[in-house]
C-alpha positions, 0 to 999 in steps of 0.5 A: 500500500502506499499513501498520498504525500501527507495524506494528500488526495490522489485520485480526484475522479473515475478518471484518475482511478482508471489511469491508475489501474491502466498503469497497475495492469501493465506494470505487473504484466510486464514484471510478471506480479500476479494481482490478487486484489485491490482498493483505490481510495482518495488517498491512498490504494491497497494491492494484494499480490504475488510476484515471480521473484525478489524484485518483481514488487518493487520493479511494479510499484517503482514504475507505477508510482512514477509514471502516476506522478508524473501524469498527476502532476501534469493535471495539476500543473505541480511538481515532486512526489505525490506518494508520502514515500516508499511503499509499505509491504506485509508478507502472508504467510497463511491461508487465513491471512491471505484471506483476511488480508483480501476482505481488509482491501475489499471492505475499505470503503465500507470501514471508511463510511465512502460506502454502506455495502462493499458492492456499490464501490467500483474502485475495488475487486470486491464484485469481482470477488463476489459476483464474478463482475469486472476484473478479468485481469485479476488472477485467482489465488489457490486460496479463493479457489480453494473455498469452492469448486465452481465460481458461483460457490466461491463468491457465494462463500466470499460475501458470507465471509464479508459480511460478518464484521471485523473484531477489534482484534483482527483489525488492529493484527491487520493494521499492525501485523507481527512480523520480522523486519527480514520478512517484510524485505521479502514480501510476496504482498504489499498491502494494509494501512488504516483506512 
């Protein structure tokens, strides 16, 4: 995840969000990053992800992170960065997690009252998820394959999962994730930050 300049606005309009998910889809096309999930909100977006190797993040979100600054800049005839700084990046290291990490980034505007139900916000791959609509260039994980065998199940099973409310517990976990600094070096995800 990573997050506008002192919490500054960067996406003003359905524009902004879809030059943003042009520029996410060729990024990790062309560094092999299997995108898993995604929310775009005013100041900042999520991703949930699984690279081919090391780099393959950094390369991503690197080339994405530059060439959306230098079109954001150009439309509002500014200059310098429009990210606060580096991205940050959680590694997943389980099935629960994974799915956990998922439901954080799709529920996002919900939990931040954009939104009642998860469904009416097109910025995310929430209906994707859920109802099988829009994102085709998203890539399934074995994880949400596993919940069931047919794509009706497994969104079925997916809005069920969704609608029953975080604890305090497991949000603060998400917000907050115990990790080793080694582990977030070799992050497979890079997500989570407060809503």
């Amino acid at each position: 995840m990573n997050r506008g300049h002192n919490r500054a606005q960067v996406f003003d309009d359905d524009y902004d969000h879809e030059v943003f998910l042009t520029l996410l889809r060729r990024a990790t096309d062309r560094f092999g990053v299997q995108v898993h999930g995604y929310a775009l909100m005013k100041n900042h977006f999520h991703v949930q992800a699984t690279p081919p190797n090391a780099t393959a993040i950094a390369d991503s979100i690197g080339e994405i992170a530059q060439k959306y600054t230098g079109y954001y800049n150009r439309k509002h005839e500014r200059i310098g960065s429009v990210w606060n700084g580096r991205y940050k990046s959680v590694l997943i290291e389980d099935e629960y997690q994974w799915l956990r990490c998922l439901k954080y980034i799709d529920l996002n505007p919900v939990r931040a009252h954009i939104v009642e139900r998860p469904q009416d916000y097109r910025w995310t791959s929430f209906r994707a998820h859920s109802l099988g609509i829009g994102g085709d260039w998203l890539v399934e994980h074995e994880v949400f394959q596993g919940l069931a065998p047919t794509a009706e199940e497994r969104h079925a099973i997916y809005r069920a999962h969704c609608a029953e409310p975080f604890t305090a517990a497991e949000l603060t976990l998400q917000r907050y994730p115990l990790r080793l600094e080694a582990e977030a070096d070799a992050a497979e995800v890079f997500d989570v930050e407060v809503a």
